[in-house]
N, CA and C of each residue as an Amber inpcrd file, in Angstrom:
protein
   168
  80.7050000 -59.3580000  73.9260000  79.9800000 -58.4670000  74.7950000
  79.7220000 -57.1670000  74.0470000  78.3330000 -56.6630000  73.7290000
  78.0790000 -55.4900000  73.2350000  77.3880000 -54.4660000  74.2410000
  77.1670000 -55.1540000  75.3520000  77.0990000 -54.5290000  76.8040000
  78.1310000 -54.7390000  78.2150000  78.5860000 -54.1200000  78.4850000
  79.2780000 -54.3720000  79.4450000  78.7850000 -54.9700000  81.1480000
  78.6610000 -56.0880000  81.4110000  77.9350000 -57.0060000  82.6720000
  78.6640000 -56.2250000  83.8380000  78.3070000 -55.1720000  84.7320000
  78.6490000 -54.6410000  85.7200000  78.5360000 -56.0230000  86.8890000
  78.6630000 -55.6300000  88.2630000  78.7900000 -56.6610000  89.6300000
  76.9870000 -56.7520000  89.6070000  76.4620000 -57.7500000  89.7940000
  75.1760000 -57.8610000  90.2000000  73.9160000 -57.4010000  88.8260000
  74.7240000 -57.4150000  87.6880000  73.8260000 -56.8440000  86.8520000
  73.9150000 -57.5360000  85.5590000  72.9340000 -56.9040000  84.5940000
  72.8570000 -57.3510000  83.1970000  73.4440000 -56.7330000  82.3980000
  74.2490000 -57.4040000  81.2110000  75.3000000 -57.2320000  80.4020000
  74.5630000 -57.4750000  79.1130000  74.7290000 -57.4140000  77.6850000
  74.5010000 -58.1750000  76.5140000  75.7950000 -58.3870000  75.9090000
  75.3050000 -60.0640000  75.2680000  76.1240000 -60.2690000  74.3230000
  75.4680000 -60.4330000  72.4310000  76.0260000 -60.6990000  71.3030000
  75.5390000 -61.4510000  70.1600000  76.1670000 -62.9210000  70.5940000
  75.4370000 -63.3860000  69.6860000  75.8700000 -64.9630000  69.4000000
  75.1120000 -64.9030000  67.6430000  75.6280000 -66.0540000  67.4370000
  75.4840000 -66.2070000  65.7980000  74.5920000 -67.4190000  66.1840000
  73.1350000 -67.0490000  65.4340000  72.6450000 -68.0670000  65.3610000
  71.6780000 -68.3810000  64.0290000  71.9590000 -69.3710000  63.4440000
  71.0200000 -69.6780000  62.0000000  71.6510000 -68.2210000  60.6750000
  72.7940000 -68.1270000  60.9850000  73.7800000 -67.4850000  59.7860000
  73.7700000 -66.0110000  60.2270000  73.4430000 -65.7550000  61.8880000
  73.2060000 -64.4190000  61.7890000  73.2970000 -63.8670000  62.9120000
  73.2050000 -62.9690000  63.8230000  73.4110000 -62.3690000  65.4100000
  72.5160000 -62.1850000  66.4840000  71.9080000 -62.8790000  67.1320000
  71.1280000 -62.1510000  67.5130000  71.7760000 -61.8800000  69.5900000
  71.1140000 -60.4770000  69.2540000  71.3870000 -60.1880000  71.4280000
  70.5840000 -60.9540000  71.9930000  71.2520000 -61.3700000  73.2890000
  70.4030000 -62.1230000  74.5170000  71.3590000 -60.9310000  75.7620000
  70.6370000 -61.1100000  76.9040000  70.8630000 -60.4770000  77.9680000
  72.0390000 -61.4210000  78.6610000  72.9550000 -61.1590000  79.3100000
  73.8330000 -61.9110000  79.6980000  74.1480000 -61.3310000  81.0400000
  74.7400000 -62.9280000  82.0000000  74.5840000 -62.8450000  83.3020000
  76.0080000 -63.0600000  83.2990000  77.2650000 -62.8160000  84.3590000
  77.7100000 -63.8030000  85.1750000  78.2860000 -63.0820000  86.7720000
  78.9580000 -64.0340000  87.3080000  79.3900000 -63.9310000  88.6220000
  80.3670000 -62.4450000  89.0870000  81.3480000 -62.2190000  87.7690000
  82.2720000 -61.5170000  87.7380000  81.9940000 -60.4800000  86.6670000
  82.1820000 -59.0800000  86.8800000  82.1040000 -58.1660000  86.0690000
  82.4980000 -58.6580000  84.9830000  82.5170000 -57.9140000  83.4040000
  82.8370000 -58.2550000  81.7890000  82.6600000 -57.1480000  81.4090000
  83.9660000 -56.8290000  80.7030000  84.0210000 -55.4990000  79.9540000
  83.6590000 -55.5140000  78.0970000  83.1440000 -54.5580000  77.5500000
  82.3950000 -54.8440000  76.5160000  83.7170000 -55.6130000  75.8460000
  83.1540000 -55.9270000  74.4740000  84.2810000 -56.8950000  73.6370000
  85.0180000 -57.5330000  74.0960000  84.9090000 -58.1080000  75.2390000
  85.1070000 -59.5560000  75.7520000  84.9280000 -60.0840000  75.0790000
  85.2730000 -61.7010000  74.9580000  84.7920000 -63.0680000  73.9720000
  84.4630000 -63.8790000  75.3620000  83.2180000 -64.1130000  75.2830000
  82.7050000 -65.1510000  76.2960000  82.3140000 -66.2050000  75.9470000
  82.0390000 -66.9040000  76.9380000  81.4500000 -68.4360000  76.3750000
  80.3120000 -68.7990000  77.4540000  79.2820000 -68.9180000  76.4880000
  78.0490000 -69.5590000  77.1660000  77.7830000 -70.9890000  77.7790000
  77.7420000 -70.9910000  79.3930000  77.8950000 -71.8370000  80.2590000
  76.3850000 -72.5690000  80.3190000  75.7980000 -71.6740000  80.2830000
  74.0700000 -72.1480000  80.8990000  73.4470000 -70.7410000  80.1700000
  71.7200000 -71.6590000  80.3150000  70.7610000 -70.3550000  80.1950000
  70.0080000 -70.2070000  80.8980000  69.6980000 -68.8350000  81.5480000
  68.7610000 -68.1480000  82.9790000  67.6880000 -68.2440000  82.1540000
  67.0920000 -68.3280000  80.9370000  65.6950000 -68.1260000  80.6410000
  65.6830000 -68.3310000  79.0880000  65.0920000 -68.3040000  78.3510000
  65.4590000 -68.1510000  76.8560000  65.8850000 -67.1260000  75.9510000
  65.8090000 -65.9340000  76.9280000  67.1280000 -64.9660000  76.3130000
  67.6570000 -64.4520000  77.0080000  68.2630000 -65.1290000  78.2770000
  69.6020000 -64.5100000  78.9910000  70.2180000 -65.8900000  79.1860000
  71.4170000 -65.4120000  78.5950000  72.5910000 -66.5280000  79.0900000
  73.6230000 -66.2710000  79.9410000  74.0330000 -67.1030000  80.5060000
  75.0360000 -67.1370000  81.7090000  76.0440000 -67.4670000  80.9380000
  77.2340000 -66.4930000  81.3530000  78.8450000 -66.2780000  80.7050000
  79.8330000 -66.5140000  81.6800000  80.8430000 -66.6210000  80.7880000
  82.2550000 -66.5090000  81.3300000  83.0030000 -65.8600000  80.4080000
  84.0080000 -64.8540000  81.0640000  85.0120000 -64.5790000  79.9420000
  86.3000000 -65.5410000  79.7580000  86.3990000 -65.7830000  78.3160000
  86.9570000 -66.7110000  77.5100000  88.4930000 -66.2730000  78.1340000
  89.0040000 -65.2470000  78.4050000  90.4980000 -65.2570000  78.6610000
  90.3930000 -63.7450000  79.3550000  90.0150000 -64.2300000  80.9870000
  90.1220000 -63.1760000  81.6270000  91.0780000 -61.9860000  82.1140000
C-alpha cells in the first residue's frame, strides 16, 4: 500500500509487473493502512484492484 484505502474509498497499491512497479488504484471492504502487504483478490477495472490485507 503506497496509499492508504480509507472506509468507502480509494487506496493505491504497486505490484511488480514485467520486472518493475507499476500503481493501480485499490479497493477493499475494510480500511488498509499504508505499507500493508496485500493480496489481490479480483479486478474492479483494469487499474483498480480489489485487496485484502495479507496479515491483518
Amino acid at each position: 500500500m503506497t496509499v492508504p484505502i480509507p472506509v468507502r474509498g480509494l487506496g493505491e497499491i504497486l505490484v511488480s509487473v514485467r520486472g518493475g512497479s507499476e500503481a493501480f488504484a485499490a479497493l477493499s471492504d475494510r480500511p488498509i493502512e499504508k505499507n500493508t502487504q496485500v493480496l489481490v483478490v479480483d479486478m474492479a477495472s483494469a487499474r483498480t484492484a480489489i485487496v485484502v490485507a495479507v496479515n491483518p
